[in-house]
N, C-alpha and C positions, 0 to 999 in steps of 0.2 A: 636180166631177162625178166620178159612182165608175166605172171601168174596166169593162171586163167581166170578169165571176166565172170565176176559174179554178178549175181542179181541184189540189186538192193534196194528194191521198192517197185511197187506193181499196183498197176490203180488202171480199174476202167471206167471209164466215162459214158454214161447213158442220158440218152433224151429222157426229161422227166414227164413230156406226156406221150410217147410212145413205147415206152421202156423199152429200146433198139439203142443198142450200144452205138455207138459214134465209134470210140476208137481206146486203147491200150494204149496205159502210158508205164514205160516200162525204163526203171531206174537199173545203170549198170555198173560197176565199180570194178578196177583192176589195179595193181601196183608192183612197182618189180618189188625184186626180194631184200633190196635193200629199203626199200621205199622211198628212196630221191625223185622218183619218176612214177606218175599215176594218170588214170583217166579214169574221171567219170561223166558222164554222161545222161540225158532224158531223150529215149528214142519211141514216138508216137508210129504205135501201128496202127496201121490206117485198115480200113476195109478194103480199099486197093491193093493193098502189100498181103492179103491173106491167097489162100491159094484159091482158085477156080471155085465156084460152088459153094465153096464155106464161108458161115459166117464167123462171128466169135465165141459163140456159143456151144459150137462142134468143133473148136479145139481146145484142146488143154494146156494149160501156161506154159508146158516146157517148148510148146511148138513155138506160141507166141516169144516168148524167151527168144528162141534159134530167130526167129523172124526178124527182132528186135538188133539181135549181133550181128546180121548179116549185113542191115542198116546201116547198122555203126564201121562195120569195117567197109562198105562200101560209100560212105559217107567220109569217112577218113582217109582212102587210099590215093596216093600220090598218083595223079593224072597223067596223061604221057604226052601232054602238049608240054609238062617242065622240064628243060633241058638243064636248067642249074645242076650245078653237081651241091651236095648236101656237104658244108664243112660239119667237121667235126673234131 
């Protein structure tokens, strides 16, 4: 069973002549408890991926964080056009 996804590195990117962020780059790391099996990840939020209205500046990392994970698991989830079945 895998842990819950930590953060492990966080970097934002700005224009150097408008000082306006571009975008969050947000490092994740998870492992199960034996550690045979891990993921880590770099999940770039985007200004697009923030909520209505806001920029980066008017939310705080843990939002960006949740932003970042939902990415990642929607980025990772088995699609439902695969009909394979998963050996195991």
């Amino acid at each position: 069973m895998m842990n819950e996804t930590q953060l492990s590195s966080f970097n934002y990117q700005f224009d150097t002549n408008t000082g306006k962020c571009l975008y969050a780059q947000v490092g994740l790391h998870n492992e199960s408890a034996d550690s045979t099996e891990f993921v880590n990840a770099s999940i770039r939020v985007k200004p697009d991926d923030l909520p209505e209205g806001k920029d980066f500046m008017q939310l705080a990392m843990n939002d960006l964080i949740t932003i970042a994970k939902k990415k990642l698991a929607a980025d990772t989830a088995v699609k439902a056009e695969s009909t394979e079945p998963i050996k195991q």
